[in-house]
Backbone as CSV, one residue per row, in Angstrom:
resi,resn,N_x,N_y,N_z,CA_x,CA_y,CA_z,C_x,C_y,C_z
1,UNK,-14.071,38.281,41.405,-14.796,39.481,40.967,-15.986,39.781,41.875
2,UNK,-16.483,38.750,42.641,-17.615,39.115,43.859,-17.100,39.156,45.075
3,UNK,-16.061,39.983,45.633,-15.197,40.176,46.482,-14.540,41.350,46.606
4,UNK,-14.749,42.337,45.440,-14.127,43.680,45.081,-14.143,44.189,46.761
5,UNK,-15.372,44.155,47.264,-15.510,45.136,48.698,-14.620,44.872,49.667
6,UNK,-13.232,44.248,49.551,-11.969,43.646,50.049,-10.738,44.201,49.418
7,UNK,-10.790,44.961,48.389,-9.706,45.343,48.000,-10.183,46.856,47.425
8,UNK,-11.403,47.049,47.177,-11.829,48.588,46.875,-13.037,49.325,47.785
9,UNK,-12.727,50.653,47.553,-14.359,50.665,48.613,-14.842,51.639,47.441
10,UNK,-15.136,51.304,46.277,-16.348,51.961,45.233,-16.153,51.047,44.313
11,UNK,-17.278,50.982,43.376,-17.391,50.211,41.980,-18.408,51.619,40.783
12,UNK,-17.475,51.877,40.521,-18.248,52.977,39.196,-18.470,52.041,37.957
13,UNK,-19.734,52.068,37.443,-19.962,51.253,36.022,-20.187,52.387,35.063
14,UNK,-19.871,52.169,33.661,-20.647,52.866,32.532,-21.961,52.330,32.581
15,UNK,-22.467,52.843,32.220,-24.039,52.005,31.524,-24.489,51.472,30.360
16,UNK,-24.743,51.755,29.209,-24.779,51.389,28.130,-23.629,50.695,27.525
17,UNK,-23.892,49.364,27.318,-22.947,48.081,26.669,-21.905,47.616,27.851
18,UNK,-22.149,48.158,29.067,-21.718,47.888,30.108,-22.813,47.020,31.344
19,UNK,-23.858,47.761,31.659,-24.493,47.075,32.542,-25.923,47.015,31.965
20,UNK,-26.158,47.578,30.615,-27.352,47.191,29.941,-27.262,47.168,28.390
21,UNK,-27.559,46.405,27.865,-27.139,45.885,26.311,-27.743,47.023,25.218
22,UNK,-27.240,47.930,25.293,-28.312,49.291,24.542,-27.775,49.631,23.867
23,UNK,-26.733,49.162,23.335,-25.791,49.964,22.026,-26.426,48.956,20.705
24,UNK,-27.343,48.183,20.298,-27.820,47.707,18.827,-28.901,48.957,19.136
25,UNK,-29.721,49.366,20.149,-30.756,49.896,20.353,-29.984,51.385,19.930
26,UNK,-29.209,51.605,20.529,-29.020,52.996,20.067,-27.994,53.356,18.530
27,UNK,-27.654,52.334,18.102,-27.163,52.194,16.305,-28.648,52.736,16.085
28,UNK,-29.796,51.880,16.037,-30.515,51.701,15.193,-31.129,52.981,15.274
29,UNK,-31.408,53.900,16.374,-31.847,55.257,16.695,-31.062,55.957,16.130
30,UNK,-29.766,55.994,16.056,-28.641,56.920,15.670,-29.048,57.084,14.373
31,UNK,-29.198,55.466,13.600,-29.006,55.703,11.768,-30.068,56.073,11.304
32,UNK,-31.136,55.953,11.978,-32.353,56.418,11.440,-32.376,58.009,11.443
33,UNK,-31.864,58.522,12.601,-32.037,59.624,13.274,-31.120,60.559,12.252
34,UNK,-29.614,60.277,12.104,-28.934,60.729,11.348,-29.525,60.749,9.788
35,UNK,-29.918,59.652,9.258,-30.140,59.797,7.842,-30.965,61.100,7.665
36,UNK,-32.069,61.004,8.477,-32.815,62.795,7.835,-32.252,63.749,7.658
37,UNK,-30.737,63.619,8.201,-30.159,64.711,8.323,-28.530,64.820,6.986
38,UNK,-29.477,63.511,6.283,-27.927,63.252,5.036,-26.836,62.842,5.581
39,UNK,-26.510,62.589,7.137,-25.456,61.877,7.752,-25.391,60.869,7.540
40,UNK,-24.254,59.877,7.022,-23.996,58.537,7.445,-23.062,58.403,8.297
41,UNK,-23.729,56.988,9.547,-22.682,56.851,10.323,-22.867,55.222,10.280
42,UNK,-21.711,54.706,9.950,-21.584,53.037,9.847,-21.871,52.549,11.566
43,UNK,-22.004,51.310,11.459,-22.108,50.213,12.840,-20.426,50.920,13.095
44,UNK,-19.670,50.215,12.202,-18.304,50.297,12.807,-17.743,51.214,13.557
45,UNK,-17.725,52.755,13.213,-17.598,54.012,13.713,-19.080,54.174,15.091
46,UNK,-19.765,53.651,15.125,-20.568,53.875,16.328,-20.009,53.520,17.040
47,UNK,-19.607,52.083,17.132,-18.770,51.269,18.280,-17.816,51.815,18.396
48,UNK,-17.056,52.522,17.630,-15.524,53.277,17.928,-16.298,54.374,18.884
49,UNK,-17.193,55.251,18.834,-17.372,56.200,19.196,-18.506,55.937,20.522
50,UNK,-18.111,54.551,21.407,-18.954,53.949,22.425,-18.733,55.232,23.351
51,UNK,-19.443,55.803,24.366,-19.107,56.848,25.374,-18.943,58.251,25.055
52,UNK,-18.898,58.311,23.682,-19.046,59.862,23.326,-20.510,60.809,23.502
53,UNK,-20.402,61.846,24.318,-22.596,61.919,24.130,-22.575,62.446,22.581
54,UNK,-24.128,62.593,22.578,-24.803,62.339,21.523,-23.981,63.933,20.872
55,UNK,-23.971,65.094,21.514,-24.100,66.091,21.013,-22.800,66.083,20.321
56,UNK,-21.469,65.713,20.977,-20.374,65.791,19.909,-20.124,64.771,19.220
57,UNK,-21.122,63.548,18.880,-21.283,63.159,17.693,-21.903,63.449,16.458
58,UNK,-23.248,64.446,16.796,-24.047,65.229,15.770,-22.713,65.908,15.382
59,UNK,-21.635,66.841,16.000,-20.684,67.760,16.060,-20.060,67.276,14.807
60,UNK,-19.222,66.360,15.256,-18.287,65.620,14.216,-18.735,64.917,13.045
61,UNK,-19.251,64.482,13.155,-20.126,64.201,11.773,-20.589,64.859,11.287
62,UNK,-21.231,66.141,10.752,-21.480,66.858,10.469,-20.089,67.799,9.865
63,UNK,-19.485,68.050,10.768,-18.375,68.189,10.011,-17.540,67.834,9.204
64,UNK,-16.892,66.577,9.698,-16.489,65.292,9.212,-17.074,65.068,7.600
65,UNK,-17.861,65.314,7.371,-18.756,65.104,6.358,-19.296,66.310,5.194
66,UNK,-19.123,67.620,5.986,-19.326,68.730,5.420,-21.227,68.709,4.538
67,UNK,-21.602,68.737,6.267,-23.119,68.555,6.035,-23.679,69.796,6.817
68,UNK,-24.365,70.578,6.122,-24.634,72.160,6.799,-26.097,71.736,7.503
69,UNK,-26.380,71.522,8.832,-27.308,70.907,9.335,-28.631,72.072,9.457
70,UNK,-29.793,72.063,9.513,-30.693,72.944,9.220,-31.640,73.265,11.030
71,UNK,-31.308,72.355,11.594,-31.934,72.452,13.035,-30.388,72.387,13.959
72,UNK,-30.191,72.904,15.061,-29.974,73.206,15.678,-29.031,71.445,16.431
73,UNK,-27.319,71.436,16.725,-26.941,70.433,17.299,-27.381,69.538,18.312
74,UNK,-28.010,70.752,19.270,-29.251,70.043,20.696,-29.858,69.324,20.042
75,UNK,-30.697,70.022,19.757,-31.752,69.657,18.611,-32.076,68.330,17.964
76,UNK,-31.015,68.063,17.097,-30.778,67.063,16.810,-30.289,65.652,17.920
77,UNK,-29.454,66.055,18.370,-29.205,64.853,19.413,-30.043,64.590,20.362
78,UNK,-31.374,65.757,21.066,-31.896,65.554,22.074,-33.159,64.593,20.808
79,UNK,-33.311,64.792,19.493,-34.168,63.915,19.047,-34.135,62.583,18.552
80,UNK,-32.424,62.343,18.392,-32.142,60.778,18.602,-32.119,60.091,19.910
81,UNK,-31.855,60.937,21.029,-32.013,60.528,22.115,-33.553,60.016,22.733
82,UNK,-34.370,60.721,22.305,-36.205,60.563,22.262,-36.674,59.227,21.387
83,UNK,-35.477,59.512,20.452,-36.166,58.333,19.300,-35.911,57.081,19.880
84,UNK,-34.352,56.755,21.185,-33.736,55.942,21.268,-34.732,55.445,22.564
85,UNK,-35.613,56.095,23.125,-35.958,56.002,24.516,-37.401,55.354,23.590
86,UNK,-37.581,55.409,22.587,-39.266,55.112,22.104,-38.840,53.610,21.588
87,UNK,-37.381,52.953,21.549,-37.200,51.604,21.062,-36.234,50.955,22.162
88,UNK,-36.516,51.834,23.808,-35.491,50.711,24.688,-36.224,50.250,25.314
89,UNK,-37.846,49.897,25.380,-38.562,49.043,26.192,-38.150,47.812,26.380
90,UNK,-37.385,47.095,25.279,-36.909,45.842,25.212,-35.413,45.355,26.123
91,UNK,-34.789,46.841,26.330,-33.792,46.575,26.502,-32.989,46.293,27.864
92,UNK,-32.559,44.495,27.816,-32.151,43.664,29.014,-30.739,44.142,29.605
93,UNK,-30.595,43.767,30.789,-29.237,43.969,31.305,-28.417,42.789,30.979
94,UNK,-27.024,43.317,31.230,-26.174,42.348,30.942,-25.405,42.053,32.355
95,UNK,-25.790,40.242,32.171,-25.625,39.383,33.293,-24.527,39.290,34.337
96,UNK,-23.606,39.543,32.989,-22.285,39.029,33.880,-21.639,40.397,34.792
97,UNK,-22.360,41.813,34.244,-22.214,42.892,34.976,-22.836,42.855,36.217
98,UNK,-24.257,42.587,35.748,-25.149,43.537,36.892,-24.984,42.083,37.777
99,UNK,-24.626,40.612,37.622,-24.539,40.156,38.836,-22.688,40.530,39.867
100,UNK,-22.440,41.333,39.446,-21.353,42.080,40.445,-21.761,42.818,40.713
101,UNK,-22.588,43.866,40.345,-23.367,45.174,40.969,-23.928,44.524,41.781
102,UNK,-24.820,43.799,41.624,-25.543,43.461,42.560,-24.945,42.147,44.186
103,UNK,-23.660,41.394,43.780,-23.367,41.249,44.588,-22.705,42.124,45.772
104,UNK,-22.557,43.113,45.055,-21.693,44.506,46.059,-23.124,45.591,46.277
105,UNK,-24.147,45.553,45.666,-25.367,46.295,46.626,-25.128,46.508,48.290
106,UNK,-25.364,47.235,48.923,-25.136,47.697,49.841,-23.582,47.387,50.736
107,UNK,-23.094,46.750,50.323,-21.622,46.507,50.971,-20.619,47.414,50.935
108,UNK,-20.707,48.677,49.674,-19.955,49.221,49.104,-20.372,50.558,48.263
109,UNK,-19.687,51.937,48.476,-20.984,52.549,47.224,-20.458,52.410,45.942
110,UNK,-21.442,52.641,45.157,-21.796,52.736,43.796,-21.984,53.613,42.820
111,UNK,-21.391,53.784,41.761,-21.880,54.965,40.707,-22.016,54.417,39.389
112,UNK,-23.008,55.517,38.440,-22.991,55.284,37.428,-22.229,56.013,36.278
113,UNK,-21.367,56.298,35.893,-20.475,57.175,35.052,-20.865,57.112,33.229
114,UNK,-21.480,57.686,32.699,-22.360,57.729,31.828,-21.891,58.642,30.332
115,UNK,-21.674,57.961,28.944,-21.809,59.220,28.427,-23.166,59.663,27.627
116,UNK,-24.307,58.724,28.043,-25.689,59.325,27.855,-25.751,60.373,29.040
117,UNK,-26.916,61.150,28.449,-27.214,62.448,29.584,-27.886,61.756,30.678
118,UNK,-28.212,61.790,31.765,-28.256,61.666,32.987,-29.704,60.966,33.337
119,UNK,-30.892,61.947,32.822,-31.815,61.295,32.609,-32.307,60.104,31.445
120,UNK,-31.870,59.827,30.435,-32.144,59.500,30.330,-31.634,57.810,31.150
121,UNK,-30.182,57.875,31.086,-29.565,56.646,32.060,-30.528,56.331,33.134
122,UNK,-31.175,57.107,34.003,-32.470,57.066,34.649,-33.062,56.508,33.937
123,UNK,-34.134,56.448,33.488,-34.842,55.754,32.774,-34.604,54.415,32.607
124,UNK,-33.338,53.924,31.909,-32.629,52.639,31.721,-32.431,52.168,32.792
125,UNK,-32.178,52.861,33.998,-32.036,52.207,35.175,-33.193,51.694,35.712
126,UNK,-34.128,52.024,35.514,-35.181,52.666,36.438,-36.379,51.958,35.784
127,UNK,-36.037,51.005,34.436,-36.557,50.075,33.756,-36.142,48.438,34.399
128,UNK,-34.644,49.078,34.361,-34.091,47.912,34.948,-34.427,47.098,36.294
129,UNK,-35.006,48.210,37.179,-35.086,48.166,38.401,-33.484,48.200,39.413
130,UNK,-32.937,48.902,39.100,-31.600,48.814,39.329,-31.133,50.441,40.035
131,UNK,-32.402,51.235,39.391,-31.709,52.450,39.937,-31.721,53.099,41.078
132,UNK,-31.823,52.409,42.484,-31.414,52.613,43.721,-30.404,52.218,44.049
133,UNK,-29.688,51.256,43.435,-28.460,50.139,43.732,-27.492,51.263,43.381
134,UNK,-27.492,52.757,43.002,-26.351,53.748,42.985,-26.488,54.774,43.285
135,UNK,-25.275,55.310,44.188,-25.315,56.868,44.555,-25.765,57.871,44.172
136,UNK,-25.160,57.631,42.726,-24.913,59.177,42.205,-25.068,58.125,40.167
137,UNK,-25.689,59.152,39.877,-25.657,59.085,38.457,-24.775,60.295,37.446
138,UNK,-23.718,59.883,36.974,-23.300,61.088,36.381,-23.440,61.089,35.377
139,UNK,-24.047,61.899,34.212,-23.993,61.361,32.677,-23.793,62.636,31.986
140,UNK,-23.473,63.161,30.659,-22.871,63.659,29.942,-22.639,65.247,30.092
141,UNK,-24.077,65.912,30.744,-24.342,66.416,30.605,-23.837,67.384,32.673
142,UNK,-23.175,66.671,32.913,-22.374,66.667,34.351,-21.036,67.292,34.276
143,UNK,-20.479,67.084,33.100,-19.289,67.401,32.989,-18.646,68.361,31.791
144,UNK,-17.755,69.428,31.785,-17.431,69.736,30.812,-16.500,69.042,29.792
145,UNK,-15.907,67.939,30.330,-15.045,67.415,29.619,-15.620,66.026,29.811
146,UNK,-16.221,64.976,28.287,-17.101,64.080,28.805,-15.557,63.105,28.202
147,UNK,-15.795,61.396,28.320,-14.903,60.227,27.931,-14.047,60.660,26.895
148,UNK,-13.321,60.695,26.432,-12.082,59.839,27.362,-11.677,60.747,28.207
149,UNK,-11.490,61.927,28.343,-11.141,62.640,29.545,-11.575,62.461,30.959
150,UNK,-10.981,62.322,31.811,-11.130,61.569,33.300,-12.872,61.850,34.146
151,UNK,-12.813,63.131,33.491,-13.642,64.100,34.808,-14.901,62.888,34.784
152,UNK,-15.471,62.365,34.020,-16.818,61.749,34.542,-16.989,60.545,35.716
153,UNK,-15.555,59.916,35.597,-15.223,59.267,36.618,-14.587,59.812,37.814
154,UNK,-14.038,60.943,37.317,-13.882,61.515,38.882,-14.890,62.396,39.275
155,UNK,-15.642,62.722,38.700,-17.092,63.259,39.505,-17.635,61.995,39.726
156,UNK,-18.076,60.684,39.453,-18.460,60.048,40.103,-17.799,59.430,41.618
157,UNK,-16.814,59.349,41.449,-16.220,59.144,42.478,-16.638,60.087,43.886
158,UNK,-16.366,61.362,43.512,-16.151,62.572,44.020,-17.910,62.054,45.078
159,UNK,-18.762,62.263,44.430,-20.032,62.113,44.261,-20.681,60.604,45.416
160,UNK,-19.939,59.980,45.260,-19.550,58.318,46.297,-19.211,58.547,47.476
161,UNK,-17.942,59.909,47.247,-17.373,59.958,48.701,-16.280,59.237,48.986
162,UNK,-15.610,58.158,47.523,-14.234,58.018,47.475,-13.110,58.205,46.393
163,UNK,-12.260,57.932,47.005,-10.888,58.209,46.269,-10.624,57.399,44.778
164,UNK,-10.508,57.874,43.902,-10.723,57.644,42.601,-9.727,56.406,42.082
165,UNK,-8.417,56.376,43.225,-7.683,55.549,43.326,-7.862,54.124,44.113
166,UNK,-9.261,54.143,44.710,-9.690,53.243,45.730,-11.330,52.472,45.015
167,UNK,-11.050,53.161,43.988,-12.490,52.887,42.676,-12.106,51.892,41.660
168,UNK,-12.814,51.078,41.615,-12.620,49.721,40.583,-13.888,50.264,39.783
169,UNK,-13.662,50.244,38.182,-14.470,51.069,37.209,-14.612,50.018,36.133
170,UNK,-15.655,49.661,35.394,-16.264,49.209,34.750,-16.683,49.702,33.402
171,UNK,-15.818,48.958,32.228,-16.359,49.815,30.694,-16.139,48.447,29.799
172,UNK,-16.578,49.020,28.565,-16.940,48.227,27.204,-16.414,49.198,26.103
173,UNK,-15.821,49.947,25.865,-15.309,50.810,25.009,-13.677,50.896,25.492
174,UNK,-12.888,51.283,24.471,-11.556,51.864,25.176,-11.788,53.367,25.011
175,UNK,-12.108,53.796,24.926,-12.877,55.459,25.092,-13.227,55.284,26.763
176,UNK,-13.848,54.487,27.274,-14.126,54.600,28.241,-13.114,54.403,29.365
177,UNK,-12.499,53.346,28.920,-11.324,52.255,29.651,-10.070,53.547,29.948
178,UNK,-9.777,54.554,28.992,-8.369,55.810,28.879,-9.084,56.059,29.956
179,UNK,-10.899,56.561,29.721,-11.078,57.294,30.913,-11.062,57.311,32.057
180,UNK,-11.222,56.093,32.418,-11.138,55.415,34.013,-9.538,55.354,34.001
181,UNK,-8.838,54.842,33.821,-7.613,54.935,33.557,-7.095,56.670,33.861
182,UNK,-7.375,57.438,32.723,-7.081,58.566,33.432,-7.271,59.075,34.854
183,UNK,-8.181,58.663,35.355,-8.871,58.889,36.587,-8.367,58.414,37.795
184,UNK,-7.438,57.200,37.305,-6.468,56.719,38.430,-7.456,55.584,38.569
185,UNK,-8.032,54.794,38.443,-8.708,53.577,38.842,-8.801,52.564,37.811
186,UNK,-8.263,51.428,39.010,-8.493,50.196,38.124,-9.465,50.083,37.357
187,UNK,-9.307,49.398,36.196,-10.893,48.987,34.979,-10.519,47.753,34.816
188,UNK,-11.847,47.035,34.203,-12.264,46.219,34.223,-12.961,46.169,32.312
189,UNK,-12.509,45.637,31.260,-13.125,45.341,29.941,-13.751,44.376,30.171
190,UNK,-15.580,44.472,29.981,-16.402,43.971,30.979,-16.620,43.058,29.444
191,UNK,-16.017,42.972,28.500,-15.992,42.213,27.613,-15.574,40.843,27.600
192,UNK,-14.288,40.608,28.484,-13.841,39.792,28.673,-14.644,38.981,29.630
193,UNK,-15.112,39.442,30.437,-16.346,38.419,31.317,-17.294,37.976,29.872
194,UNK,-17.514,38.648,29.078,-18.534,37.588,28.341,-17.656,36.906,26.665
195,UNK,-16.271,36.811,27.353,-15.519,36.129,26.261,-15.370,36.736,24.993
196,UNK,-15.270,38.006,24.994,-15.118,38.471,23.703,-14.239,39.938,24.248
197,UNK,-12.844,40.123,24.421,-12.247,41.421,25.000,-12.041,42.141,23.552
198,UNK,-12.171,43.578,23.898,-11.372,44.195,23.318,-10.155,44.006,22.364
199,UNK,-10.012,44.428,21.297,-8.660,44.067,20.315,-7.743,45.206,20.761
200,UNK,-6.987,45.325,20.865,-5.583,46.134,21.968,-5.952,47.101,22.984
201,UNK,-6.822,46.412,23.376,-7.804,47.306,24.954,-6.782,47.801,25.888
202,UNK,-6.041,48.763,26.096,-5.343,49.079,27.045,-5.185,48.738,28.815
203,UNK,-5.337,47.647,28.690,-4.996,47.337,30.169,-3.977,46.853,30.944
């Protein structure tokens, strides 16, 4: 796995629960965030819904639920997203990722394929000290068609300067995993590096 730059010439990662541990951080923003709004959304269904952005989760739930929301869908998601950025000071990278990112730092380019919006993945990066180690940041708000549909990985790619088929891609969701997959590039269930894969992860 510290050798990719021999058999691929890009490495696209997700970010969140991929190369930084931010999905308890962003439950806990979500449920807080949602309850004002009479939404419930369980742990369980968050994790199903790893890589979706924020806005077509306000979407579906809300519907899903038949909850007539009083502020505005942005609105709402750009304020769980604020809430989520006021409780990620804490939040560490995960090891067994970022030491492959970082063994392929300059050998190879790099992207970040995101279904948080763009800046804020900045931020997380940029906490991390990590956010020069990539080209191009693409996050939700990049694409019209966000995970599982291909395009975020093939705008990252696109964005690198290689072939989407020559891209080894990195996820923690199978939402994410179709998407790279759609995209024509090998993935990687970055789960299984820390001994816990996916239950019928498509690979």
């Amino acid at each position: 796995m510290h050798n990719l730059h021999q058999r691929y010439d890009g490495l696209v990662f997700d970010m969140d629960g991929t190369l930084a541990d931010t999905m308890p951080t962003h439950y806990n923003a979500w449920s807080q965030s949602m309850a004002l709004h009479g939404i419930e959304f369980s742990e369980e269904r968050f994790y199903q819904l790893g890589g979706v952005p924020a806005l077509h989760i306000v979407k579906m739930l809300a519907e899903e639920q038949d909850v007539v929301l009083k502020e505005s869908i942005e609105a709402i998601a750009h304020a769980k997203e604020e809430l989520f950025i006021e409780f990620a000071s804490n939040v560490q990278p995960i090891a067994e990722v970022m030491a492959i990112a970082e063994a392929h730092r300059g050998l190879m380019p790099m992207a970040i394929a995101t279904g948080s919006e763009t800046w804020m993945a900045e931020k997380i990066l940029t906490a991390l000290g990590v956010l020069d180690w990539f080209g191009a940041i693409v996050g939700a708000g990049c694409v019209n068609q966000p995970k599982p549909a291909p395009d975020t990985f093939l705008l990252a790619a696109k964005r690198i300067g290689v072939d989407p088929g020559r891209c080894h891609a990195f996820e923690d969701t199978q939402i994410g995993i179709t998407a790279a997959q759609s995209a024509g590039m090998d993935v990687v269930d970055v789960n299984t590096l820390r001994g816990r894969p996916l239950e019928g992860a498509g690979l």
